[in-house]
N, C-alpha and C positions, 0 to 999 in steps of 0.2 A: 368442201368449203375451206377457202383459208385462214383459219382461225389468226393466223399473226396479224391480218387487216388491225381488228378489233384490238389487241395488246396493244399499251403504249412503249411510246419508246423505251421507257425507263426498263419496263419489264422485258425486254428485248434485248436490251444491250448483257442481260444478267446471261441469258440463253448461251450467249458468245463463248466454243469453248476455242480457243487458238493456242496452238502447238509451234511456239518460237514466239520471238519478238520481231517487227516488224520497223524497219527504219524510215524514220521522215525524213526527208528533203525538200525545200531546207530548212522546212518547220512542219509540225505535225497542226494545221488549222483549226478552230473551232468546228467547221464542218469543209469535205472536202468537195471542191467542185466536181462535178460530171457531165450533166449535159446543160449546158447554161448561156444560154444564147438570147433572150428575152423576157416579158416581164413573166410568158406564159409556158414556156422551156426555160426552166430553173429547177433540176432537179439534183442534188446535193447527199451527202452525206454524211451523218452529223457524228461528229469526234469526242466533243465535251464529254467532261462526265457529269454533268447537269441530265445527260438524256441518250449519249450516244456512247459507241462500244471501243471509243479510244482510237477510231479511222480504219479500221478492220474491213475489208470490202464483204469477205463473206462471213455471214450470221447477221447482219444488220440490215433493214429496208431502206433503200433509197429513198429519200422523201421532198417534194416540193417544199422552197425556202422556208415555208410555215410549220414543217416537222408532218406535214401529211402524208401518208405513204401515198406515193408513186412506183407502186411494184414494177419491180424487174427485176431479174431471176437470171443468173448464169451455173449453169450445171456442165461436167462433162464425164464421161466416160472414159474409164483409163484400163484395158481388158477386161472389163466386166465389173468393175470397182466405181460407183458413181461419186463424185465432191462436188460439193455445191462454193463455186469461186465467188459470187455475187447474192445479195441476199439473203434471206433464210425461207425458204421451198421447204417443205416437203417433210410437217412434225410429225414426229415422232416417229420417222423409219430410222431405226436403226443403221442400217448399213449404207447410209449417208455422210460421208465425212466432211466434214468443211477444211478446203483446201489450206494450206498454210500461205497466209503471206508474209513476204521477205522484206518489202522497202517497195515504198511509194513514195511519187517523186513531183511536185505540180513548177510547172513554168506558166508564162504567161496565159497558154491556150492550153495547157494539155496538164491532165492528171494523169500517169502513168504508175498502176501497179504490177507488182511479179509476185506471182506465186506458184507453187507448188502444189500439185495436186498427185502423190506418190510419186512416180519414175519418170513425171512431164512437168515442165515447167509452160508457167499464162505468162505472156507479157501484156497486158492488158489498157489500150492508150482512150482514153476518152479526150477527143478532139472538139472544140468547140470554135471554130476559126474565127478570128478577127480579120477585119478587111478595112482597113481605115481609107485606103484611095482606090476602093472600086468596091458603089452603093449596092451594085446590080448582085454580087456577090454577098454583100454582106446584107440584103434585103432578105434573102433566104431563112429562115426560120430553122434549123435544122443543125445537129452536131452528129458527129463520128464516135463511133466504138470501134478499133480494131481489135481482136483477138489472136495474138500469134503463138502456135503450142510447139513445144520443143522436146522430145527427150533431156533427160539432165541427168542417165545414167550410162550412156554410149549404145544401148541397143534400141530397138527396133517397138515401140508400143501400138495395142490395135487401140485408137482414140475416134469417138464420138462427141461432138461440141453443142448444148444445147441454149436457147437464149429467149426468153417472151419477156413481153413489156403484158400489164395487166388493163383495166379499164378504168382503173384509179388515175391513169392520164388524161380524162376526159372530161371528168367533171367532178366540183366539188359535193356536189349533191350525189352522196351515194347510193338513193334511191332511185338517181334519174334511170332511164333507160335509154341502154346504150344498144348501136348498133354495126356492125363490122361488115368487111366486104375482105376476100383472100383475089390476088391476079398479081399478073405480071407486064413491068410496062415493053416499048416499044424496042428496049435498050439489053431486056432480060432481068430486070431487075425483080424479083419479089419481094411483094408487100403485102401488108394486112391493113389495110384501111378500118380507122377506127371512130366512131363519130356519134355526139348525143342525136339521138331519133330527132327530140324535138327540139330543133334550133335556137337557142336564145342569143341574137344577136347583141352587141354590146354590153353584156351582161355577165358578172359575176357571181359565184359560191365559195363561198371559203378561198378567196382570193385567185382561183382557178376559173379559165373560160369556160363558158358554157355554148362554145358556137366553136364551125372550123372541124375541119379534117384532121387525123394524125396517122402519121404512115411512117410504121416500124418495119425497115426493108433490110434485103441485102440481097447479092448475087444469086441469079436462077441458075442449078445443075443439077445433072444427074444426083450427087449425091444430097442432095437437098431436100427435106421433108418437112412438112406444116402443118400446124392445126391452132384450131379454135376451139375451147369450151374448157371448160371449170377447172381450176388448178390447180387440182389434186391430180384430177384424171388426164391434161395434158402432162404435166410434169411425173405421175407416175408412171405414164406410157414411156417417157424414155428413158425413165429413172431404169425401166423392169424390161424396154428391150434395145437402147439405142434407137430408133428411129420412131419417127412420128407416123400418124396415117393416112395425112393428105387430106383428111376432110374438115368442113367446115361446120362449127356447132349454129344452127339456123335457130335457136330460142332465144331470140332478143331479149334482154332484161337489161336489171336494172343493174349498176355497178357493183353491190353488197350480195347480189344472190348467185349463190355459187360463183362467186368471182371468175367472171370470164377471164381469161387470158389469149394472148397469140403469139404461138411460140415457130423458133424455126429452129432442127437439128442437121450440123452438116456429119455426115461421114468423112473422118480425115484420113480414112483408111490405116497405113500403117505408119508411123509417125517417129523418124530422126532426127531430120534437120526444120528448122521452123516452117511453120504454115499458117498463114494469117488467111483470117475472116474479118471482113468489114461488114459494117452494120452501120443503119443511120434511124436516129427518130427525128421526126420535125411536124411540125403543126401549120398548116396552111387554110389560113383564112384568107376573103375576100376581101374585105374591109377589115381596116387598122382600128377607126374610131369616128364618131359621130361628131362634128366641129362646127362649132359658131362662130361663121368668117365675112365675106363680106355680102353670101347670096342667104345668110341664114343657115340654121344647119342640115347639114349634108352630110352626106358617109364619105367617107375617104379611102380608098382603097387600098389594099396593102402594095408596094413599089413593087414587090415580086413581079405582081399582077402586067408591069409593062413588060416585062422580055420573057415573059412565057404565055402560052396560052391556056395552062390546067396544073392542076397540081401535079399530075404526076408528071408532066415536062421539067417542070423545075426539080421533080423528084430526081428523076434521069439525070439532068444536069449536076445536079448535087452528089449524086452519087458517082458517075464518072472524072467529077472532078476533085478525087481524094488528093492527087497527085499535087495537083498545085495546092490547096489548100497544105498540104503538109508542108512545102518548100515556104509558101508566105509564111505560115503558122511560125518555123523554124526560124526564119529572118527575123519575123516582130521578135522571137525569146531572146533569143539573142542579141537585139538591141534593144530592150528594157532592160536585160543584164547588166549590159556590158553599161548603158551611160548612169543606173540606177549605183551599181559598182565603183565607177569613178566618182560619183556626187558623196556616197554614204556610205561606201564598203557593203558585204553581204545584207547587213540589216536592212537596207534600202530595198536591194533586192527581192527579201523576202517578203517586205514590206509592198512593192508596186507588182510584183510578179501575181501576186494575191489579189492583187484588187482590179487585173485588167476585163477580164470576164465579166467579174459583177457588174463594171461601172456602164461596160456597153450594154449588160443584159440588162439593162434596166429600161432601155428603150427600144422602140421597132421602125422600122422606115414603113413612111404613108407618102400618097401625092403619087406624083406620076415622074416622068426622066426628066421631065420640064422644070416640073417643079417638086423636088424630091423634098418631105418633112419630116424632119425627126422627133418622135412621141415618147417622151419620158412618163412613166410612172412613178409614183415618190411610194419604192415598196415599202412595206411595214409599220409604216410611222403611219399612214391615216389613208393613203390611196389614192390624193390627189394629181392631176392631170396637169402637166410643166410646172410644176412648181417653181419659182424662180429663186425661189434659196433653196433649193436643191440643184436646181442647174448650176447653179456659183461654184458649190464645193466642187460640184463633178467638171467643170470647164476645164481646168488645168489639163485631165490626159485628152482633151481636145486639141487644145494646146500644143501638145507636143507630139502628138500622130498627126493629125490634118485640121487646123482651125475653120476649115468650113463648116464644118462640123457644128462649132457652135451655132453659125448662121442656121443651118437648118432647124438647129432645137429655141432659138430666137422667133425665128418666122411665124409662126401659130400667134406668137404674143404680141407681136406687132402687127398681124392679120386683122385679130382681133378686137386689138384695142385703138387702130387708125379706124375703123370701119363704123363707131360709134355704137358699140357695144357693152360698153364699159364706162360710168359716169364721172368716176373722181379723176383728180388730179394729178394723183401720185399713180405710181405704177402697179398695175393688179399684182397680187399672191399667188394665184393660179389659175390655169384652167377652164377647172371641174373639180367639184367637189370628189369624184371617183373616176377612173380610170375605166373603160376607156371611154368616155361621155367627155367631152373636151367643150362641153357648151356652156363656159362661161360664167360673168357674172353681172346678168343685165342690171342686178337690181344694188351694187356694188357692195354688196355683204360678205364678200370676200374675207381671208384673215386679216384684220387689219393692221401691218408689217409695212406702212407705207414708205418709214428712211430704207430700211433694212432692201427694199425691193427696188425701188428707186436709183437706191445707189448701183442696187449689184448689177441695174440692164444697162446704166450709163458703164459703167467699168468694164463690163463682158463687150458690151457694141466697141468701146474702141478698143480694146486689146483685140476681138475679131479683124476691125482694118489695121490695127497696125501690125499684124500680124502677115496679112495677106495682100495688102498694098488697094483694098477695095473702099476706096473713099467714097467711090457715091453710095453707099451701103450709107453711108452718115449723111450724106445727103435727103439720102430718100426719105430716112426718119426723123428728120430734125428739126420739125415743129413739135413733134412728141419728145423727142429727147430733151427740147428746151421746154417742155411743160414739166417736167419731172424734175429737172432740175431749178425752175422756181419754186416748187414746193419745196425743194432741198432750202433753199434763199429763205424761206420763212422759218422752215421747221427741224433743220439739220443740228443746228450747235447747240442750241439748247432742247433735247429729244421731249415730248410730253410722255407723261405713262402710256407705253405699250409695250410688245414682244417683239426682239430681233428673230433672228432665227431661231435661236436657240430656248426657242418658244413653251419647249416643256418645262425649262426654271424659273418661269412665269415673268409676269409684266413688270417693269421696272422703270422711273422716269430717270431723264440726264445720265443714261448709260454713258459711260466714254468711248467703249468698243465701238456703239452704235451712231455716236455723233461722227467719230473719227470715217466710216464710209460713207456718211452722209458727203463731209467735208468734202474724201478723197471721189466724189460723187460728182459734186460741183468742177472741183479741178479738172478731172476727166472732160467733164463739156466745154471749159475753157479749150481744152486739146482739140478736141473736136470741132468747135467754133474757128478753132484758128484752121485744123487743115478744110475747114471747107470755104473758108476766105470772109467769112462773120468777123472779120476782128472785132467791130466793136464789144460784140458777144464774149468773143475771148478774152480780152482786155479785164471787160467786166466783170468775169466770171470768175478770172485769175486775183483778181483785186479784191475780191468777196472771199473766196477759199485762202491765200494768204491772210488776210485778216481773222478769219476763225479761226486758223489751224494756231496762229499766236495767239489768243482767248483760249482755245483748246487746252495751252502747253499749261495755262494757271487754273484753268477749271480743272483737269483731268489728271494732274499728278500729286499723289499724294504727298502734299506738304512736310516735310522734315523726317522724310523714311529715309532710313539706311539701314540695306541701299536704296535707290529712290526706282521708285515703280511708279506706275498709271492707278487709278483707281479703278472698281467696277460702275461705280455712279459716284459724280461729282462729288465733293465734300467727304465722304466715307474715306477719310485717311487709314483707317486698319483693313479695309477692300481691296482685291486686285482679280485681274482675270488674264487668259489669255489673250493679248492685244493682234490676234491673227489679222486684223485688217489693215494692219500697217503691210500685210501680201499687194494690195490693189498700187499704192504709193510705188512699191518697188518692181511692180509689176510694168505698169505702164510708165516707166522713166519719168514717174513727173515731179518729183524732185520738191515736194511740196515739206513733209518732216522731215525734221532734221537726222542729223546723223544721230546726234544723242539719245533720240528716244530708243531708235533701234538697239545702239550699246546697253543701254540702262537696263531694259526688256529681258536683256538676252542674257544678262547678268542676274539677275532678278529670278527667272524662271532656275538655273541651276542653283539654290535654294531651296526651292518647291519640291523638288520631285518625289513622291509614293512609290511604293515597290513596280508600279506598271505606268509610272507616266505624270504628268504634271496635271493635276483638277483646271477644270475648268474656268471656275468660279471660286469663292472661297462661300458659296452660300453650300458647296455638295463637295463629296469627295471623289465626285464621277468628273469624267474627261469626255474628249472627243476625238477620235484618233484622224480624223480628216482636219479638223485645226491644228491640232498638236502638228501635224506637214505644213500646214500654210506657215502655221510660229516657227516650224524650224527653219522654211527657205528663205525666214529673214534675221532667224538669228548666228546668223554668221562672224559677228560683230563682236562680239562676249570674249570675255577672258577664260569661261568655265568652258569649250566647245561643247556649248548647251547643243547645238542643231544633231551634232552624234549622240549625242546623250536620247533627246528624241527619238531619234531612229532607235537603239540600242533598248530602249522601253518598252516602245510599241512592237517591235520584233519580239520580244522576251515575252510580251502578252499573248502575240495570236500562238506562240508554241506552249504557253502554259494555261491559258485561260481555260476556267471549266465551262465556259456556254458552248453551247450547243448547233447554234443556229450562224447562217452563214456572216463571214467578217462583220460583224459590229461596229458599229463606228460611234455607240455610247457605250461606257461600262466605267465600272467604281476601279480607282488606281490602287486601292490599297489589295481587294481579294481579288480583281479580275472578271469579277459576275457582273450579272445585272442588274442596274440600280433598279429598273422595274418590268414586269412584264406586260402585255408581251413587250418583246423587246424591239429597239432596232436591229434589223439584221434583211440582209444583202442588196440595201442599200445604194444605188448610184454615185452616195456624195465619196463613195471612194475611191473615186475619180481625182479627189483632191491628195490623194498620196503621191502624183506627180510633181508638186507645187513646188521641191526643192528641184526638181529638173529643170524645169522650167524659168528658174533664177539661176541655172546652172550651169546647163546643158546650149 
C-alpha cells in the first residue's frame, strides 16, 4: 500500500531530503508544469511553500492542477545502488536515495530537469507540444517524457531505468474501480491501457474524468520489462532486482486498494555516452462534450476521432512523431522568447513562456475536419463550459499564434445562441454550468454579466476578422452582434448593479472599467457595420459610442486628483482600478479614447505599486496578473515606464510567491498568497500575458 497517497502535500514536501541546490530558469514557478495538454492531462508540480518542496522532482508527488496526487514514479538503477529521480516510491527503504537535482529549466512546451543519480547523470524533458497551425496534431490528448542517462564520471556504469504512472490518473473517486489491459501496438509501441470499469460519460470527480482510456507507453525491446500490480510490490521488484516480470496483476479494484500501478523497466545496459527513453501518457476519449446546438443536444466527438481510427492509431502516431513535435516545440520557444524579449526584456519572457501550456491546456478540440470546435473549460474558478470572460483574457495568445483559433472557441456560442436557445438580449455568460455539459441556458439564468459579455463577443468577433481578413464571419452573425449591441445602446454608459468579470469583488453599479467595454462594444459594431456595408448602422453606432465615450470622460474621472485617474464607480473621487479595457480601444484601431486617458492611467498606476504588482481595485489588495498584461500593453505612454515595471512585478511573483498551485492569475500584491481558497490556479485567462505582444509585435 502507498501510504504517501493518503499524506498531504504539506507533510510531503517536509520528507524532501536534497543534497545541493537546484537552479531555476528563468524562475522557479508556483508549481512546475509536466504533462499538461488539457483540461484532463494537467498534471503539475507544485513548488510553493504553501504545500510543495521548492520544485525538487524527486521526493514530491506529481499532482493534477487541484494538488491531487497523480502518481508517477521514476527510479533507476546505477550498479546495484537504486535513486528515486521522480516522486517519492518506496517509504522507508533505506537504501533508496533520491537523486540530486542540478537546475530545471521550462520554455514554452518543455520543463526540462538534470539530475544526478551517483556516477550518471537524467536529463529529464517533459514535452507537451503546442501546435497552433495543425488541429490534427494538436487534437491529440497526449505529452512526452524523455529520459536521457549519461555517465558524469568518464567510465563505463551498468544502469537500469524504471518509470509507472499509478491509477490516480483515472479517476477522482478513489474508490472507483479501476481496470487495465498490458499489449503492444501495430508500430511496437508498449502500453498499459488504463480505464474506470464503469464508464461515466461526461462526468466529473474531484475535477478529474471519469470516462476514456489512458495509455502510458513507450518503445517495445528486448530489454523492456512490465508490470501491473500494487506499488510497493512493482516498484520493490525493481528496486531489489533491476527488471520487472512481464505479468499482469488481473484483481481489478478500486484506485485506493493496494494502489495499482503500471510500470515499465529498460535495461540500459552499460552506460557512457547518453541514451534516451521516451515515454508518452495521453487520455483518449470518444466524445469531448455533450452540447446544445441547433439539433438539440448531442455528443460531440473528440477531433482526434477523424484521422484515426482507435486509440492506439493515434497512439502510434503520437509516439512516432517525437521528431517533429520537438522541431515545432523548438520553433514556438524560440519565438515566444525571442518577440516576448524584444517587447519586455527577460521578465516578459518568463512571464508568457509560463503561461503558454496552461492557456491551451485549458481547452480540447471537438467536431469533426469540417467543422473543428474548440472547448474551454474555466478551471478552478467554478467549472463553467466557454465562459466568455474567460475566453477575453485568454484571446490574445490566440492572437498572436493563429486567430482562427478564436473562431473555433466563438462557434459553440454563436451555435447556440442563433438557434434560439438562449432567451435574453444581451449575450449569454457561458455554456454550462460545468464542464464538459455544454448544454446551455434555456431558461436564461445564466451569470448575469450581460455589458461585461456583450462587449467582450463584439471586441473578440472583429479583432477575429480583422485579423484574418474573414469578413463574412460578420456577416453571418450580424443580426446577433446588432442585438447585443442594442442592449449596449440602453445599458452601457450608465451600468445598473451587477458583476463584470471580475465577479469575485462583488456587484457594483456605474463601474467605469465596465461602462468603458460596453462603450468600446458599441464602437466595434460601428467597425463592423461599416466593413460589411451597414453604413447606416455604422454611422449610428459611431455617433452613439463617440457621444458616450465624451459623457464617459466627466462621469468616470475622478475630479480634482493629482495626478488624475479614472474612478472605480462614477462619483467615488478617492476610487480607482486597473482601466485594462482601454486593451479593446487599442486593440482594434478605433481610435475612439483619447490619448490622454492612456497617458494619465499609465502615469497613475507607477504610484500604486505593492511589493508584487499594482491591486486591482482599491476595495482589496489582491491583483490579477492577466490584466496587470492587458494595463501594460497600453501603458506605454507614461513618464514612469509603468508597462516594465508590470512585467518586472509579476516576473518577481511567479519566482517568489509561496502558492502552490499552477500560475495564478489572483493573488494579494503585498505577500504574494492567496487572497482566498481554493484558489485560482491553471487557469486559461493566461492567455492574456500575450496582450503586450500583440500591441507590439
Amino acid at each position: 500500500m502507498r501510504l504517501q497517497a493518503a499524506i498531504p502535500t504539506l507533510f510531503l514536501s517536509s520528507l524532501v531530503a536534497v543534497s545541493g541546490q537546484s537552479t531555476f530558469s528563468p524562475a522557479r514557478p508556483p508549481a512546475l508544469p509536466l504533462a499538461v495538454k488539457s483540461p484532463y492531462l494537467s498534471t503539475w508540480l507544485a513548488a510553493g511553500s504553501l504545500g510543495g518542496n521548492g520544485g525538487y522532482l524527486p521526493g514530491e508527488w506529481p499532482t493534477f492542477w487541484n494538488n491531487i496526487v497523480t502518481g508517477w514514479t521514476g527510479l533507476i538503477r546505477v550498479d546495484n545502488n537504486t535513486y528515486t529521480w521522480m516522486g517519492a516510491p518506496l517509504p522507508g527503504v533505506a537504501d533508496v536515495q533520491l537523486a540530486n537535482q542540478t537546475s530545471y529549466t521550462y520554455t514554452s512546451t518543455k520543463s526540462i530537469f538534470s539530475l544526478d543519480a551517483g556516477p550518471v547523470t537524467l536529463n529529464v524533458t517533459f514535452l507537451s507540444p503546442i501546435y497552433p497551425n495543425d488541429i490534427k496534431r494538436q487534437s491529440i490528448i497526449s505529452s512526452y517524457v524523455d529520459v536521457a542517462v549519461e555517465s558524469n564520471d568518464g567510465n563505463s556504469h551498468d544502469v537500469q531505468l524504471y518509470t509507472d504512472i499509478s491509477a490516480e490518473w483515472v479517476s477522482g473517486d478513489r474508490g472507483a474501480t479501476v481496470q487495465w489491459n498490458y499489449d503492444t501496438t501495430a508500430n511496437g509501441v508498449a502500453y498499459h491501457q488504463v480505464f474506470r470499469q464503469s464508464q461515466l460519460a461526461f462526468t466529473e470527480d474531484a475535477d478529474q474524468t471519469e470516462y476514456g482510456n489512458w495509455y502510458w507507453a513507450t518503445q517495445s525491446s528486448d530489454a523492456l520489462s512490465y508490470q501491473s500490480g500494487a506499488d510497493n510490490d512493482v516498484r520493490g521488484q525493481f528496486q531489489n532486482n533491476g527488471v520487472l516480470t512481464n505479468t499482469q496483476d488481473t484483481n481489478f479494484r478500486a484506485v485506493n486498494d493496494n494502489y495499482p500501478v503500471f510500470g515499465f523497466a529498460s535495461a540500459l545496459g552499460s552506460v557512457t555516452g547518453s541514451i534516451s527513453t521516451l515515454y508518452t501518457i495521453g487520455l483518449y476519449q470518444q466524445d469531448a462534450v455533450q452540447f446544445l446546438g441547433q439539433n438539440g443536444v448531442e455528443s460531440v466527438p473528440t477531433l482526434w476521432t477523424s484521422y484515426f481510427g482507435s486509440d492506439t492509431d493515434a497512439l502510434d502516431f503520437f509516439y512516432g512523431d517525437y521528431s517533429t513535435a520537438t522541431s515545432t516545440s523548438n520553433d514556438l520557444d524560440n519565438q515566444v522568447a525571442s518577440d516576448a524579449s524584444a517587447v519586455g526584456g527577460q521578465d516578459l519572457v518568463t512571464i508568457t513562456s509560463l503561461a503558454v501550456r496552461q492557456a491551451f491546456g485549458g481547452t480540447e478540440f471537438g467536431g469533426t475536419d469540417d467543422q473543428p470546435l474548440l472547448w474551454m473549460k474555466e478551471i478552478s474558478s467554478n467549472g463553467n463550459c466557454q465562459t466568455v470572460d474567460v475566453i477575453f483574457p485568454l484571446h490574445p495568445i490566440h492572437l498572436y499564434f493563429n486567430p482562427t483559433y478564436i473562431k473555433y472557441l466563438l462557434d459553440p456560442l454563436f451555435i447556440n445562441q442563433e438557434s434560439g436557445n438562449y432567451p435574453n438580449q444581451y449575450s449569454m455568460h457561458d455554456l454550462g454550468a460545468h464542464f464538459p455539459n455544454d448544454t446551455g441556458h434555456t431558461d436564461g439564468q445564466d451569470e448575469f454579466m450581460p455589458v461585461e459579455e456583450s462587449g467582450n463577443m463584439l471586441i473578440m468577433t472583429l479583432a477575429y476578422a480583422q485579423k484574418t481578413g474573414d469578413n463574412d464571419y460578420l456577416n453571418q452573425h450580424y443580426d446577433i452582434l446588432k442585438q447585443w449591441t442594442g442592449f449596449l445602446v440602453n445599458d452601457s454608459l450608465i451600468p445598473e448593479n451587477q458583476v463584470s468579470t471580475d465577479d469575485f469583488a462583488g456587484a457594483l453599479a456605474n463601474q467605469t472599467n465596465l461602462a468603458l467595454k460596453g462603450i468600446i462594444g458599441i464602437a466595434a459594431m460601428a467597425e463592423i457595420a461599416n466593413i460589411t456595408g451597414n453604413t447606416d448602422d455604422a454611422s449610428n453606432f459611431r455617433s452613439t459610442a463617440e457621444d458616450y465615450i465624451n459623457q464617459w470622460y466627466d462621469l468616470g474621472n475622478a475630479a480634482g486628483a493629482d495626478p488624475p485617474h479614472t474612478t472605480l464607480d462614477y462619483g467615488q473621487n478617492d476610487s480607482w482600478n486597473l482601466l485594462y479595457n482601454l486593451y479593446g480601444d487599442a486593440l482594434l484601431g478605433l481610435g475612439l479614447v483619447k490619448q490622454e486617458i492612456y497617458t494619465q492611467q499609465a502615469n497613475w498606476y507607477a504610484t500604486q505599486f505593492q511589493e508584487y504588482g499594482v491591486p486591482l481595485d482599491t476595495r482589496h489588495i489582491y491583483t490579477k496578473g492577466d490584466w496587470e498584461m492587458f494595463t501594460a500593453s497600453v501603458s506605454g505612454s507614461g513618464s514612469n515606464n509603468t508597462k516594465q515595471m508590470l512585467f518586472q512585478h509579476l516576473a518577481k511573483w511567479i519566482n517568489e510567491t509561496p502558492t502552490n498551485q499552477p500560475y495564478g492569475d489572483l493573488y494579494n500584491t503585498d505577500d504574494g498568497g492567496y487572497p482566498f481558497t481554493p484558489p485560482f490556479a491553471a487557469r486559461p485567462v493566461q492567455g492574456g500575458t500575450f496582450a503586450p505582444l500583440i500591441l507590439n509585435v
